[in-house]
C-alpha positions, 0 to 999 in steps of 0.5 A: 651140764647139757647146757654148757656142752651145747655151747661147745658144738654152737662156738664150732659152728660157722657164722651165718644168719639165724633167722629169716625174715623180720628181726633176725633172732640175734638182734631180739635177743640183743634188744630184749637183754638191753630192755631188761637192763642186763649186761652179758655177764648178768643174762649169762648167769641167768641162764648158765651161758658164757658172756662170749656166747651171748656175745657171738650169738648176738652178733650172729657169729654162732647160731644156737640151738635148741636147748640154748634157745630154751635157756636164752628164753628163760633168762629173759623171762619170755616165752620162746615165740618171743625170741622169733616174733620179737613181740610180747603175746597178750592174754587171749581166751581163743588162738588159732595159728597158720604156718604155709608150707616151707614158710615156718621160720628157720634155725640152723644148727651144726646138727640140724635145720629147725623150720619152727612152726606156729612162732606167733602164738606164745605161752604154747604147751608145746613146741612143734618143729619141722626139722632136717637132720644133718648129722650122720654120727654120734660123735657129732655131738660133744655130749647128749643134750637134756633139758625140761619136759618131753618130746614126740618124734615122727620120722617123715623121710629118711631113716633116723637113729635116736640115742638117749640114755638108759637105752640102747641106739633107736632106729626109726624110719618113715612112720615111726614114732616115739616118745620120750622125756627130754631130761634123759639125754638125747640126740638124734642122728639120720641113718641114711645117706642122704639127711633125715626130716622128722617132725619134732614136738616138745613140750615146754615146762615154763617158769613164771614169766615174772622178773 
């Protein structure tokens, strides 16, 4: 499954951090799985992840990505923004976020730079990313990656190949945009020499956040 294949990519890539500022993302991780009293073995069951990548992510050996993120998430029963602000959101009837230029907070992956906007707010209907694409081949990816919901791209810099299933190679460039549903397989990869910057917005089908 795509999930189990983005593991793959994750155990290749070299340890670094996976977050700035505050809690990094391994140690709410960490934190949160000890909270619901799970052992590795039980949250990797919850969320199709090997016990040792939960291990590596934890201790900051790997980074994740986002699909991962998606599937970490769900295991825990919160809400991704949870897994950034490592604090629960409560119940609000009005919500206005801020994210300052260069100041989202970022992921890497072997792939692509995330700078993930607006993490404070919980429970969003989307998910909206400002992401650097560092790979220039498909054969950087061990597979497609899919996942629930759908995803707007707009190409911000750079020229960006869009390979999904179904259809043939994509190419966009500054302005362009497309759509899609994320359950096709789909990666994206920059068609020029120097990495690709697009906006990224994917919505978030979410389960129950009950136990």
């Amino acid at each position: 499954m795509a999930k189990r294949e983005s593991v793959a990519r994750e155990e290749r890539s070299p340890a670094h951090p996976v977050s700035q500022g505050g809690d990094s993302l391994a140690t709410v991780v960490r934190r949160l799985r000890r909270e619901a009293g799970l052992t590795l073995q039980e949250l990797g069951e919850r969320c199709s992840l090997g016990a040792s990548t939960i291990s590596k992510i934890e201790n900051k050996l790997i980074s994740p990505t986002y699909d991962t993120i998606l599937a970490l998430a769900d295991g825990l029963r919160v809400d991704v923004a949870e897994l950034f602000s490592g604090r629960a959101s409560g119940a609000v009837t009005g919500r206005r976020s801020l994210t300052r230029r260069n100041e989202g907070v970022r992921q890497k992956t072997p792939q692509y730079d995330y700078e993930m906007l607006c993490t404070d707010i919980a429970r969003k209907q989307f998910i909206p990313l400002v992401t650097t694409i560092r790979a220039h081949s498909r054969t950087e990816f061990s597979d497609l990656v899919s996942h629930a919901g759908e995803e707007f791209i707009y190409v911000l810099s750079g020229n960006v190949t869009l390979h999904t299933q179904h259809y043939e190679p994509l190419l966009l460039g500054p302005g362009d945009s497309c759509y899609f549903d994320s359950t096709m397989g789909h990666a994206c990869v920059s068609a020029s020499k120097e990495d690709a910057v697009i906006l990224w917005v994917c919505s978030r089908v979410q389960p129950p956040l009950t136990v």
